[in-house]
matplotlib code that plots the C-alpha trace (Angstrom):
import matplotlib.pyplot as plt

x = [101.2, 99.9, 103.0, 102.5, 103.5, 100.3, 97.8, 99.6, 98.5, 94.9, 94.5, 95.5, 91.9, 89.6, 87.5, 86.3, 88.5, 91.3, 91.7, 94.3, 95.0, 96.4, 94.0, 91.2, 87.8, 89.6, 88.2, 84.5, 84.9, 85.9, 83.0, 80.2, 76.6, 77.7, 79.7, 81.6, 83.5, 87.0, 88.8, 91.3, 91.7, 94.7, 92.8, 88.9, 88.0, 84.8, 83.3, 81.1, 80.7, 80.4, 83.3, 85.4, 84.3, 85.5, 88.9, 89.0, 87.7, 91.2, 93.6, 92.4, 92.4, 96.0, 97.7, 96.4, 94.5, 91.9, 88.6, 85.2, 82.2, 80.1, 76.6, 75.0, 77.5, 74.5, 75.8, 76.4, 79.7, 81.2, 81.2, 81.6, 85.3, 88.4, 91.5, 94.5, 92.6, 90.8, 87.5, 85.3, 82.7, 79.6, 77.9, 78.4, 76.8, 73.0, 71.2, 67.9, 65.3, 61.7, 59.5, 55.8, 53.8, 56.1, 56.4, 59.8, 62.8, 66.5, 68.9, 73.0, 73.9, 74.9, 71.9, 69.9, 66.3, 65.4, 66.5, 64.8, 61.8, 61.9, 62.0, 59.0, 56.8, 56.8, 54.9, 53.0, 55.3, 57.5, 58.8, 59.6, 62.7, 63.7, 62.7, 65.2, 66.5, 70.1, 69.6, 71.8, 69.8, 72.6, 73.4, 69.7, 68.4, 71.3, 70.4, 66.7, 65.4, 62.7, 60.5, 57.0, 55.9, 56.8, 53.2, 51.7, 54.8, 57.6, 61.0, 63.0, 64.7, 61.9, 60.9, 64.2, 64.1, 67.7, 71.0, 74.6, 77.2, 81.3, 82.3, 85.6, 87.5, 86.4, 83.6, 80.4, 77.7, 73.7, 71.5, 68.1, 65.9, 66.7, 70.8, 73.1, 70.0, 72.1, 73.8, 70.4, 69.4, 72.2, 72.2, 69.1, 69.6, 73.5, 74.8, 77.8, 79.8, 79.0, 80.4, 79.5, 76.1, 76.2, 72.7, 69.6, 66.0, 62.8, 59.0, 57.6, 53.7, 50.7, 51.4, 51.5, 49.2, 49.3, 47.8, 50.6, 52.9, 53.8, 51.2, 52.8, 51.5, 53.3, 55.6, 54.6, 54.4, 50.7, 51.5, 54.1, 51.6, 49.0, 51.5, 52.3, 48.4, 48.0, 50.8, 50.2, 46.6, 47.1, 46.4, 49.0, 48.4, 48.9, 53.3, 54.2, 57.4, 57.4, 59.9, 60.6, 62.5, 62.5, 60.0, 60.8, 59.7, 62.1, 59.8, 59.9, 57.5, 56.3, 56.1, 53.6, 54.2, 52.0, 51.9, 48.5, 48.5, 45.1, 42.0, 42.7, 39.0, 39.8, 43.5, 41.1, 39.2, 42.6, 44.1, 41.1, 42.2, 45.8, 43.5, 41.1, 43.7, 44.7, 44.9, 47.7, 50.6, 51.0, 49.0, 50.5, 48.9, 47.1, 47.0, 50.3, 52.5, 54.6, 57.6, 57.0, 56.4, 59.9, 61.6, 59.9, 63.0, 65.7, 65.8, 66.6, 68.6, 71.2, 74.7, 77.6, 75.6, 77.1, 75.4, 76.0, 73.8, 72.9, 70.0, 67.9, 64.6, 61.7, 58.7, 56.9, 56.8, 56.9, 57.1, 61.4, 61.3, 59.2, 60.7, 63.9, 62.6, 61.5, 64.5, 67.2, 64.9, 65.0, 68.9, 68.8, 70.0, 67.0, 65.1, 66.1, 67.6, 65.6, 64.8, 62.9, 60.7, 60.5, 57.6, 58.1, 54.8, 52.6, 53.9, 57.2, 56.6, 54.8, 57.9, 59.7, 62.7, 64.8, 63.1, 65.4, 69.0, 67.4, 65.9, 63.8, 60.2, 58.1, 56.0, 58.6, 60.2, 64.0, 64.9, 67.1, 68.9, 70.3, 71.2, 72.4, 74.7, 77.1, 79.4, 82.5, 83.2, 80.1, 81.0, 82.2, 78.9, 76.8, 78.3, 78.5, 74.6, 73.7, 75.7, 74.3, 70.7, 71.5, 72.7, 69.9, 67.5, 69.4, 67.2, 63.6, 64.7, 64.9, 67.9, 68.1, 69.6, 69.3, 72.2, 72.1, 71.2, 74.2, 76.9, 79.1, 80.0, 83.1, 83.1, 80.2, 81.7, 80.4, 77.2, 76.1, 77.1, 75.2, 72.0, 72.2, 72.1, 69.8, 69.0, 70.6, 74.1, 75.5, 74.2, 75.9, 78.9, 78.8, 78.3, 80.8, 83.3, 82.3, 82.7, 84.7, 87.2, 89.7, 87.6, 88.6, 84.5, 85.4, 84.4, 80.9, 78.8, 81.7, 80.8, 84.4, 84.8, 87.0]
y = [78.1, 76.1, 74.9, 74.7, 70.7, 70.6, 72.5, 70.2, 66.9, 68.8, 69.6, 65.8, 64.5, 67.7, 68.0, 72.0, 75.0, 76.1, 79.5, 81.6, 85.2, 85.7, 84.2, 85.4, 85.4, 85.4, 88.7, 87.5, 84.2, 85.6, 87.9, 87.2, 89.0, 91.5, 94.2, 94.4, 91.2, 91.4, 88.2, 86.4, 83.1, 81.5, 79.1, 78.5, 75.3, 76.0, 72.3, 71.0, 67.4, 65.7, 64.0, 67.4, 68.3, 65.0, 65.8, 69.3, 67.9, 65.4, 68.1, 70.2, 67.5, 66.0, 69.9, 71.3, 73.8, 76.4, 76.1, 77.8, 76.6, 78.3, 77.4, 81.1, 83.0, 85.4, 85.5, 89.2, 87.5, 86.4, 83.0, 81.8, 83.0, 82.5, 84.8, 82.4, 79.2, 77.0, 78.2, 75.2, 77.0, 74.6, 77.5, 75.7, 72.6, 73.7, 70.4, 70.1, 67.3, 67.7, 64.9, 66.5, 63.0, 62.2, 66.0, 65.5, 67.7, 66.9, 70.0, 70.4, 73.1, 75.3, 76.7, 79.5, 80.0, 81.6, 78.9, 76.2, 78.5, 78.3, 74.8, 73.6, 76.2, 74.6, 72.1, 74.3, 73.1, 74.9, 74.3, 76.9, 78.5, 81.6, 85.0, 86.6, 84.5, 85.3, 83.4, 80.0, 76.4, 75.0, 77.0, 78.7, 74.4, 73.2, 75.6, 75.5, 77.9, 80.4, 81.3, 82.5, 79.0, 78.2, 78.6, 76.0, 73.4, 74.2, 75.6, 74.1, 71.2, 69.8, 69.4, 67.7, 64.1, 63.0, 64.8, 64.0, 64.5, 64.8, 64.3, 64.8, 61.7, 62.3, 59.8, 60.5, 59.2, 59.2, 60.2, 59.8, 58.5, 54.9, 55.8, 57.1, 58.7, 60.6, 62.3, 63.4, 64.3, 66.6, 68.1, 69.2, 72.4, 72.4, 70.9, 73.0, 71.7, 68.1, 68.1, 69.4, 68.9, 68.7, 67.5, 67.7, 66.2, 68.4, 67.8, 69.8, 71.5, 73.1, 76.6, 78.9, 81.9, 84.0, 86.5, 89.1, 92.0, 94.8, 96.9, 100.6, 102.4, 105.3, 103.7, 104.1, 102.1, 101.0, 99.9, 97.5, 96.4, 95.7, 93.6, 91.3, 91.1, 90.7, 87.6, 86.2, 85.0, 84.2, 80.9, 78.8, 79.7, 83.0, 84.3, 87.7, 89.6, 93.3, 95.7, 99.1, 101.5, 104.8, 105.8, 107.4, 110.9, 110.3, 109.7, 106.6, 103.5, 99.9, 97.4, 94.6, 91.6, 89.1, 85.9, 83.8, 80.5, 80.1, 81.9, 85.7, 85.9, 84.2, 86.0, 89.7, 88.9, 87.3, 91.2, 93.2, 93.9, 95.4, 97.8, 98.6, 99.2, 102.4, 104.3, 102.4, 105.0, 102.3, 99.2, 96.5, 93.4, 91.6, 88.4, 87.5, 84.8, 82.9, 83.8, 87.4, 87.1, 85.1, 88.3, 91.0, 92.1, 91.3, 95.1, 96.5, 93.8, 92.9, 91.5, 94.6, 96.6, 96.7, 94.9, 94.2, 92.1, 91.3, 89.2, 87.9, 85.0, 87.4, 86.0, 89.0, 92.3, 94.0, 97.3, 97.8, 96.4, 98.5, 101.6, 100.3, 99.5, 103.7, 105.1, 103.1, 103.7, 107.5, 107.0, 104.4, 105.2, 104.9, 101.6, 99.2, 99.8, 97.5, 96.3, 93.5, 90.4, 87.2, 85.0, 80.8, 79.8, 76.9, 73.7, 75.0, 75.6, 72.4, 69.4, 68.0, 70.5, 66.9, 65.9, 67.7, 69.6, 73.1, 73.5, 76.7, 75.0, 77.8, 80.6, 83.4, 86.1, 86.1, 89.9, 91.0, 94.4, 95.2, 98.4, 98.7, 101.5, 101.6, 104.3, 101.9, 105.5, 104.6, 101.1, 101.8, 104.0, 101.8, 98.6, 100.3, 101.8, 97.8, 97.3, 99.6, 98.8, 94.5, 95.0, 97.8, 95.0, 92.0, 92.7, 91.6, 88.6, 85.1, 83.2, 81.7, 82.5, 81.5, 80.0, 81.7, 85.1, 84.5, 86.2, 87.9, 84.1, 84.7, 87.9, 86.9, 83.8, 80.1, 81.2, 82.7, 79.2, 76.9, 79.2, 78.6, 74.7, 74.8, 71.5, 69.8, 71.3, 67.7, 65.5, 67.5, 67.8, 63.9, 64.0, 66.7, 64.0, 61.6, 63.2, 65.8, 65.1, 67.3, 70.3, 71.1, 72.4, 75.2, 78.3, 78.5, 78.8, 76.3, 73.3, 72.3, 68.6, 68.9]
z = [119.5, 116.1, 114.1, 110.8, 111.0, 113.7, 111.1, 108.3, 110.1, 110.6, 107.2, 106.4, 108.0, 107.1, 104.3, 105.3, 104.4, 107.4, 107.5, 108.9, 110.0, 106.3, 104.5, 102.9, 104.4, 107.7, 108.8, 107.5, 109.2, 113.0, 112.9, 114.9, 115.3, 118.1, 116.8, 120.4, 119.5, 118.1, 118.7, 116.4, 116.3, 115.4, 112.9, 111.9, 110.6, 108.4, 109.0, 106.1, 107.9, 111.8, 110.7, 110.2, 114.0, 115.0, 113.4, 115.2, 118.7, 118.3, 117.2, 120.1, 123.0, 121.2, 120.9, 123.8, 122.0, 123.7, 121.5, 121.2, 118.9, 116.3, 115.0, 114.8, 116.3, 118.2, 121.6, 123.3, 124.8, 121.9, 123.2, 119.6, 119.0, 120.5, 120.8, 119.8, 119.6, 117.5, 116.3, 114.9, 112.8, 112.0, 109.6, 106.6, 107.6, 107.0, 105.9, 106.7, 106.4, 106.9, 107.1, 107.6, 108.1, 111.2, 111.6, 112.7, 111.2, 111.2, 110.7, 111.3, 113.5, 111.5, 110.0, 112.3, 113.7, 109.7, 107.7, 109.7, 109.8, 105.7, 105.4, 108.1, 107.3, 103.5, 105.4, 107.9, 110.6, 113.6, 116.5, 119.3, 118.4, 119.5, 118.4, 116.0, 113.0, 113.0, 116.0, 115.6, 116.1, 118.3, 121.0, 121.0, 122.1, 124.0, 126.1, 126.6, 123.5, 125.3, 122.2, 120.5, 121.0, 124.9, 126.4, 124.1, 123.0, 125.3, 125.2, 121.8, 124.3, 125.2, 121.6, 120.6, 120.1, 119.3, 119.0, 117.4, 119.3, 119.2, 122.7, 124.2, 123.1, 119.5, 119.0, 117.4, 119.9, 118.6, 121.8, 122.6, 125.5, 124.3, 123.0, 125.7, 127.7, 130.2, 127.5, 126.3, 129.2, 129.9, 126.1, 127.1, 129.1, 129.4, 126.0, 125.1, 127.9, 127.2, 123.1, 120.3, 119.0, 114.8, 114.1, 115.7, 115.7, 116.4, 116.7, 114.4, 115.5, 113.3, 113.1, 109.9, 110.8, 114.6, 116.2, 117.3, 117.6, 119.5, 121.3, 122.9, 125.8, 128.0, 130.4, 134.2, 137.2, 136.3, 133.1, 134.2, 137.3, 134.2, 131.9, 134.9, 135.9, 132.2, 131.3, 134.4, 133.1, 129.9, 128.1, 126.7, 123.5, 124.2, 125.1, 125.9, 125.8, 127.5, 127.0, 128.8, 126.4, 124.6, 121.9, 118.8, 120.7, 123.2, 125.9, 127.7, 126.6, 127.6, 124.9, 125.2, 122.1, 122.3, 119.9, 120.0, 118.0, 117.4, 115.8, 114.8, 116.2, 119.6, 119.9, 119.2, 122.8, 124.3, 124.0, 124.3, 128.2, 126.8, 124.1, 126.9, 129.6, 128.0, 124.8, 123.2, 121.6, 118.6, 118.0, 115.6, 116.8, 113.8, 112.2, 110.4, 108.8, 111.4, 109.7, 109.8, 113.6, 113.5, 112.2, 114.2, 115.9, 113.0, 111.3, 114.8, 115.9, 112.7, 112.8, 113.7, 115.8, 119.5, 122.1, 125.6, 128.3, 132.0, 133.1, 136.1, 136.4, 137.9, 138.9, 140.5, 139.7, 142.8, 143.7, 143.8, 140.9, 139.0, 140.4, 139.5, 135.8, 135.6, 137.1, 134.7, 131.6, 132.1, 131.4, 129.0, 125.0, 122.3, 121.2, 120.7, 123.9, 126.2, 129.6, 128.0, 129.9, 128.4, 129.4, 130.5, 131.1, 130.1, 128.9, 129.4, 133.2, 133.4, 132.6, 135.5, 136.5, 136.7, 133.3, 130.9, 132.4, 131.9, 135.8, 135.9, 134.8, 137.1, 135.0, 135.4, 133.0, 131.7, 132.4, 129.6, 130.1, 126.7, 125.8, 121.8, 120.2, 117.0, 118.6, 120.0, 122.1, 124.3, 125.1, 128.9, 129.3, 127.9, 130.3, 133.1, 132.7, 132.3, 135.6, 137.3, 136.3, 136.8, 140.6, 140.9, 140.7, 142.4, 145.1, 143.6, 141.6, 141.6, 142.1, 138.8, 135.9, 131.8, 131.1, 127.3, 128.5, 131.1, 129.7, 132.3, 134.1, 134.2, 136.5, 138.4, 139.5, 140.0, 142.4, 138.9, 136.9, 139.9, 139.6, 135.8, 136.5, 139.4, 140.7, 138.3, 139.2, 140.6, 137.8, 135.4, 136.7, 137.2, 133.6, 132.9, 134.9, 132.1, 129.0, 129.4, 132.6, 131.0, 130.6, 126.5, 126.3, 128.4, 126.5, 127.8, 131.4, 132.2, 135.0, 135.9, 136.0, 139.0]

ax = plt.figure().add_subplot(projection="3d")
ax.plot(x, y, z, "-o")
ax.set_aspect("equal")
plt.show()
């Protein structure tokens, strides 16, 4: 329990506001992006400095107090909020610094994928981030940041260049590959259980105009054999996401988005095989501002809606796999209901799996199965169809998993945390032992120190 001496003495060395389940803006403050969420915290810090997470880190570690960490707050689990805890919310720490002849950008962690969009592509800049802008910076890089950009620039880690950091024992710590290098390293891939990160440094890349969107053809068993023939040959310029779900006339459909960075001209013959393949049922591919590509998803997709998620790493497509894709999309609810594919490829696939903490650096696809409803009355159905659908193909997938499309940890057990971490499972928790022996970074894909 918080006594109100404890918050008194926190209050005493924090310059943010300190809410509590009376106070207004409470309610506003513990809500996070999925509408499944309902936890209360027994206090949220609204940090406006590192120096205000530094305070929070020490009350927590001194008072024994369960806490979870907010940048964005879009996470299907929730992992953002606490129920009884300490919630240390970094959204109100959204600086940003963009320096285009270095192209280098520094940002807090508080603002999300949108906001950092706005302020690079003044310059013409990005850097792969995501695809949905309500997504948070933080938590999206720390670990690994699958995006539009992978195929040509990498996954958002690998384009990080130095982080701050509140560890444990409340010290600020600057990394880098010349300051505290391990630290870096393990930010890299598996950061939230390492501290919390409150600024971060990005190389920023020439991109202002792609060649994208969705493409729509009738979902069947050769469609899904063409996407894989289709991603697996594509340049780096080129990233795909497919998506089985249900069309607007409730018949079941594949979804092929593609976004080239490069020549509208050259992206037109780069698709050509997905307009040839077969009569598409809806074609939206065209040139377009990189920030519109950013918020392709974001009407579909906003904050309150109710999500829930299971994932797997699949390489190939085979056979059970594909049946299995058909036979759970018959029963799934509308789009944006999705059994969605997320491409690695490219540069991404091409960095050292012991380079950087994230391990999975083969050409594969993140397999999200994300079903989306506003009726809390279809909650249980809607969980156990995404059950049903994730063991259904535990058969034909790889065993590794994305650590932030890896939200059901805790009832999956540690096989599911070790094939998050991969290879780098024993330097991290070596790491882990380090900075955080006692384990207060918990509320995550937790590596337990001990």
């Amino acid at each position: 329990m918080l006594t109100a001496a404890a918050i008194g003495d926190l209050k005493r060395s924090f310059r943010g506001a300190l809410l509590e389940p009376t106070d207004a803006g409470y309610d506003a403050a513990r809500k996070v992006w999925n509408g499944m969420i309902d936890k209360r915290p027994a206090l949220i810090a609204r940090c406006t400095e590192t120096t205000d997470v530094k305070a929070c880190v020490n009350f927590a570690r001194e008072h024994d107090v369960a806490i979870s960490v907010r940048g964005g707050g879009h996470n299907f689990a929730g992992k953002a909020v606490c129920d009884g805890g300490l919630m240390i919310d970094l959204s109100p720490m959204k600086s940003i610094t963009v320096d285009p002849s270095r192209r280098i950008a520094r940002a807090q962690t508080g603002l999300k994928l949108g906001e950092f969009d706005q302020a690079t592509q003044e310059y013409g800049l990005a850097t792969p981030l995501g695809v949905a802008t309500t997504t948070g910076i933080g938590g999206l890089t720390l670990g690994g940041g699958y995006g539009w950009l992978v195929g040509k620039y990498g996954l958002a880690c690998d384009n990080v260049t130095w982080i701050e950091v509140v560890t444990a024992d409340g010290k600020i710590l600057e990394c880098s590959a010349q300051q505290n290098a391990n630290l870096f390293w393990g930010m890299r891939g598996a950061g939230a259980n390492l501290g919390v990160a409150t600024q971060i440094e990005y190389r920023l890349h020439p991109v202002t105009t792609i060649y994208g969107g969705p493409l729509f053809h009738p979902l069947c068993a050769e469609t899904m054999r063409f996407y894989h023939e289709f991603s697996s040959h594509v340049p780096d310029e080129l990233t795909t996401l497919g998506g089985a779900t249900i069309g607007p006339d409730g018949k079941p459909a594949f979804a092929t988005v593609v976004c080239y960075c490069g020549s509208p001209e050259d992206g037109e013959k780069l698709v050509k095989p997905l307009r040839s393949f077969a009569p598409p049922l809806v074609d939206m591919i065209r040139p377009r501002p990189y920030l519109e590509m950013q918020t392709l998803f974001d009407a579909d997709l906003p904050p309150g809606r109710r999500y829930y998620n299971k994932t797997h790493s699949l390489r190939q497509f085979s056979e059970g796999a594909i049946d299995t894709v058909l036979k759970f999309t018959a029963t799934m609810s509308p789009y944006p209901s999705m059994i969605g594919f997320q491409q690695l490829h490219g540069a991404a696939s091409r960095v050292a799996a012991s380079a950087t903490a994230f391990p999975h650096r083969y050409p594969h696809h993140v397999v999200w199965i994300s079903p989306v409803q506003d009726n809390p009355a279809n909650d249980d159905s809607m969980v156990r169809w995404t059950r049903e659908c994730w063991e259904a193909m535990s058969p034909y997938v790889d065993q590794g998993v994305y650590v932030n499309a890896l939200d059901d940890a805790a009832e999956e057990g540690e096989l599911r945390v070790r094939q998050a971490y991969g290879t780098n499972y024993e330097r991290l928790k070596t790491l882990k032992q380090k900075y955080d022996p006692t384990n207060l970074f918990r509320q995550n894909t937790n590596i337990k120190p001990n």
